[in-house]
N, C-alpha and C positions, 0 to 999 in steps of 0.2 A: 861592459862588452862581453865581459865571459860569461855570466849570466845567458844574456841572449844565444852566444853559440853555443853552452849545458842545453837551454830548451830547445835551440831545432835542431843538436845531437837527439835528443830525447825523443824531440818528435818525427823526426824523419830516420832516426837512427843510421846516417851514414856515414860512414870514417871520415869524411872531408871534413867535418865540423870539431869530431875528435882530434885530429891534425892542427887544426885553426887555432883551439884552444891552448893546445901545447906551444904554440907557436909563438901566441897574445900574452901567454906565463913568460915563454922565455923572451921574449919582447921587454915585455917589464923589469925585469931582471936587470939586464942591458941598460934599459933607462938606468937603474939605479947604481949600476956597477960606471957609470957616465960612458959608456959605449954606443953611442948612437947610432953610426951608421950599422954596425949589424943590428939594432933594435928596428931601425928603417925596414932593413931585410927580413927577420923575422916579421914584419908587417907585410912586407907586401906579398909574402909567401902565405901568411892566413889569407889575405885577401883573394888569392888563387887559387887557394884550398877550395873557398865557401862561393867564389864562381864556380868552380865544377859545379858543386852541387846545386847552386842557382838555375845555371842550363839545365840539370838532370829535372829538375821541380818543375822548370817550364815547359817542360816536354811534356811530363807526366798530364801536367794542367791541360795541356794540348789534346792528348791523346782522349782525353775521359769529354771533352769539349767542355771545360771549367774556364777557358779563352779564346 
């Protein structure tokens, strides 16, 4: 998973994915530290993060008519 959010930081270069990543670290973290429910939260906060940036991509797609 961190992988994928490294390449469309890379590729779209927008903080939301840098955000996501730190997020899915300290996620795992948590896993291991056996804290789930804020490992939960750090989850669904990435997940918020890289909707931003989901809407911002489909707009973009929009505007160039790429959809």
């Amino acid at each position: 998973m961190l992988g994928e959010i490294n390449i469309a930081h890379n590729v779209i270069g927008r903080q939301d994915f840098l955000q996501a990543g730190e997020k899915v670290t300290v996620a795992i973290e948590k896993v291991q530290q056996g804290l789930f429910e804020e490992a939960i939260r750090q989850v669904s906060e990435a997940i918020s993060a890289v909707a931003s940036s989901g809407q911002w991509s489909m707009q973009v797609l929009k505007d160039n008519s790429f959809l």
